[in-house]
C-alpha positions as CSV (number, residue, x, y, z in Angstrom):
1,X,14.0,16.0,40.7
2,X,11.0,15.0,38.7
3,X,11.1,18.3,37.3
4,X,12.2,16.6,33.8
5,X,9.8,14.2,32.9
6,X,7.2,16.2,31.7
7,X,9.7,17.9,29.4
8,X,11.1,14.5,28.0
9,X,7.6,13.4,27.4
10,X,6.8,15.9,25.8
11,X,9.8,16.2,23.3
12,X,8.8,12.2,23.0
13,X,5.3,13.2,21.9
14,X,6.2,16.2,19.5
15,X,9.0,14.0,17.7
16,X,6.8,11.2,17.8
17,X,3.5,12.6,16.2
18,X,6.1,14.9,14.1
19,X,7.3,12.0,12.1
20,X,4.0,10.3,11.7
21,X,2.4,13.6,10.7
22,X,5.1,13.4,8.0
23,X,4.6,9.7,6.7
24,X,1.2,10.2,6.8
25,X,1.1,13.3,4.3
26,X,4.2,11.9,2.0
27,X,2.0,8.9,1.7
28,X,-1.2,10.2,0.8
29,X,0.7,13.4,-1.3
30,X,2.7,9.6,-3.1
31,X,-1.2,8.7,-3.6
32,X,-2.4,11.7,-5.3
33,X,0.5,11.3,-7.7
34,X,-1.0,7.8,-9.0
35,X,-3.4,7.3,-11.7
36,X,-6.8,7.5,-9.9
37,X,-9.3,9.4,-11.8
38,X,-10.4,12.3,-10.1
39,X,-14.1,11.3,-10.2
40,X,-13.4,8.6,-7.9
41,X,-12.0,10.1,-5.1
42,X,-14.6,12.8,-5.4
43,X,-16.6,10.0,-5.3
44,X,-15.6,8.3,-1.7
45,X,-15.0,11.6,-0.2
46,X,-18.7,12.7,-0.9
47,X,-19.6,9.0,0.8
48,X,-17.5,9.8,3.6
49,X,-19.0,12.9,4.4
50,X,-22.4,12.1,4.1
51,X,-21.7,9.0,6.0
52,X,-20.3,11.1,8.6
53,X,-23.0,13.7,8.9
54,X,-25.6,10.9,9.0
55,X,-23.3,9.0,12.1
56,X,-23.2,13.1,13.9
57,X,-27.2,13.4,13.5
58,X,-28.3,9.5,14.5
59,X,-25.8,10.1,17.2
60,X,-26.9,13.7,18.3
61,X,-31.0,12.5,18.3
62,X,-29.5,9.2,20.4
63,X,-27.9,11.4,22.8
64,X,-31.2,14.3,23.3
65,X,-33.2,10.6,23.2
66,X,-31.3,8.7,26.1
67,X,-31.2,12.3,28.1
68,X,-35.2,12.9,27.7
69,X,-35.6,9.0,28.9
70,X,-33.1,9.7,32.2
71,X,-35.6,12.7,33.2
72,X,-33.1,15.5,32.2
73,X,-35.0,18.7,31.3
74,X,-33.2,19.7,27.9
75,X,-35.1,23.1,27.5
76,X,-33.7,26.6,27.2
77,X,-34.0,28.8,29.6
């Protein structure tokens, strides 16, 4: 009987992230298309990255930091 509820879920999800998915590239393909200069949004995406990398080390040295205070023994065997 509930044999069918994962199925319509999951159609729900596919058609769901489907049409976002699409929105979400015509959008930004609609953005590329305007008059930005190139240099700019080389710009930002270089500051995202680095941003991002910085966030993934701060966070990996937090996590190795808070694990070494509980007493966990981190070394390789």
């Amino acid at each position: 009987m509930m044999d069918w509820v994962p199925i319509v879920f999951l159609a729900f999800k596919v058609l769901v992230f489907g049409t976002a998915m699409f929105f979400a590239i015509k959008w930004h393909y609609d953005q590329g298309k305007s008059k930005k200069e190139m240099r700019v949004v080389v710009r930002t995406s270089a500051a995202v990255i680095v941003v991002f990398v910085l966030l993934a080390v701060g966070f990996v040295f937090a996590t190795f930091t808070f694990a070494k205070w509980l007493g966990m023994d981190l070394n390789l065997p």
